[in-house]
C-alpha positions as CSV (number, residue, x, y, z in Angstrom):
1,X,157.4,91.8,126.0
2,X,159.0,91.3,129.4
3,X,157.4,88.7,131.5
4,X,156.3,88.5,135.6
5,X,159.0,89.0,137.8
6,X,158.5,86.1,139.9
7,X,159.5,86.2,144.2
8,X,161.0,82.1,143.4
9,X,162.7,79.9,140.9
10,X,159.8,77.8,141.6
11,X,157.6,79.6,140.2
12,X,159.3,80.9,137.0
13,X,159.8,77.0,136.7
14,X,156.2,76.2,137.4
15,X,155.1,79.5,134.6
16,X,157.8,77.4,132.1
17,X,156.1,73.8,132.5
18,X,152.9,75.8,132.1
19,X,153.8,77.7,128.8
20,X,155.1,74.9,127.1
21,X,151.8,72.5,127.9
22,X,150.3,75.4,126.4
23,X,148.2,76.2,129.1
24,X,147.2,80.2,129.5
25,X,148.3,81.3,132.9
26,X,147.9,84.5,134.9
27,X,150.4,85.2,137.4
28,X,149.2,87.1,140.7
29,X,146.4,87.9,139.1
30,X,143.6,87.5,141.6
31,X,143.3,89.0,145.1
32,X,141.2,87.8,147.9
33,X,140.3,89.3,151.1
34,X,139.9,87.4,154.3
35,X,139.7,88.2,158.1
36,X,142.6,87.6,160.2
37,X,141.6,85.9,163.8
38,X,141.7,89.5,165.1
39,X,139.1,90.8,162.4
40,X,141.3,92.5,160.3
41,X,141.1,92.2,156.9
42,X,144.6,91.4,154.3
43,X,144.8,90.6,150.7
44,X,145.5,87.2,149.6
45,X,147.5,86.7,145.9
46,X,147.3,83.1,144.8
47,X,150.8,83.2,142.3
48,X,148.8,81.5,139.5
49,X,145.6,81.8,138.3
50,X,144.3,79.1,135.5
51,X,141.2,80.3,133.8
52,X,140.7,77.0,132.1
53,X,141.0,74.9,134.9
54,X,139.0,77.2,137.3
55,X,142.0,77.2,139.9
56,X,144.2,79.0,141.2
57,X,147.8,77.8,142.5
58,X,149.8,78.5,145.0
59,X,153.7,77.6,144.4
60,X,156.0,76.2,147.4
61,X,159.6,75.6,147.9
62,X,160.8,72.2,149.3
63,X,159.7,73.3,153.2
64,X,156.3,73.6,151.6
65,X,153.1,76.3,153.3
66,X,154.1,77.2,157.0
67,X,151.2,77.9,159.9
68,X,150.5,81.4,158.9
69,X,150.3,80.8,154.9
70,X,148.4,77.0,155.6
71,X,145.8,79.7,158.1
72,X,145.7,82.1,155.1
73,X,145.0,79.6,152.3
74,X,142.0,78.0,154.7
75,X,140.0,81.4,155.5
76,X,140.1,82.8,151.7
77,X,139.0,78.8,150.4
78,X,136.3,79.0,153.3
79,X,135.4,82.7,152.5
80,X,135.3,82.6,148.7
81,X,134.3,78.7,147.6
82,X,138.2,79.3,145.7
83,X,139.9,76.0,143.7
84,X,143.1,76.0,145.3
85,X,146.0,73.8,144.5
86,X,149.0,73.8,146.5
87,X,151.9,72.6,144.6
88,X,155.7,72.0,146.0
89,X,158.5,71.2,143.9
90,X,157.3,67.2,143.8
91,X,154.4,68.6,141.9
92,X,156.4,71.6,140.1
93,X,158.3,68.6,138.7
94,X,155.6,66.6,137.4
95,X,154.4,69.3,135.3
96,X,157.8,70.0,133.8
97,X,157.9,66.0,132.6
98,X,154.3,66.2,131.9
99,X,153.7,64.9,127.9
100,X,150.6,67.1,128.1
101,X,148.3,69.5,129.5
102,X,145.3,66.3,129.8
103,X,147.5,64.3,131.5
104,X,148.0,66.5,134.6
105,X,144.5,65.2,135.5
106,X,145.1,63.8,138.5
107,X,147.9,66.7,139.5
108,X,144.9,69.1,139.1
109,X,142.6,67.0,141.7
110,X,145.2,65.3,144.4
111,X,147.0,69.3,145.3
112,X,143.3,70.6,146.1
113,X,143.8,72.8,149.0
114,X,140.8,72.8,151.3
């Protein structure tokens, strides 16, 4: 079976790491509306969604989340209680050395977006 087509190397890394920790992942999975400052309403897709963490993830390249995405992240957190972590390639690179799934602990607490 052919897998996601991911939008960044980051994230078919971040998928990679994943799989072999043997954690289940579902990419782009989830959508979330939110209100923009002007009332209209757009879609938000998290790239990752972990069902056994009760997160979801959202992967960034080395300039990390700009205004708009930072703005984004904050309404559909405040709007739907969501488990957020935002992860740049520090993090990206942490899971990829990881021994095991456990001992991301701390990875799954520090990136919480909110």
């Amino acid at each position: 079976a052919e897998g996601p087509s991911f939008k960044s190397d980051w994230e078919r890394r971040t998928a990679a790491a994943l799989t072999r920790l043997d954690v289940e992942w579902r990419y782009e999975a989830r959508r979330f509306a939110y209100r923009d400052w002007r009332g209209i309403v757009h879609d938000y897709i998290p790239d990752f969604e972990i069902p056994s963490w009760r997160v979801c993830i959202e992967v960034k390249g080395p300039n990390g989340a700009d205004a708009a995405a930072e703005y984004k992240m904050r309404r559909v957190v405040a709007d739907h209680r969501l488990a957020l972590l935002l992860w740049l390639p520090l993090h990206i690179e942490m899971v990829e050395d990881a021994s095991s799934a456990e001992s991301l602990g701390g990875l799954r607490r520090s990136t919480l977006f909110h």
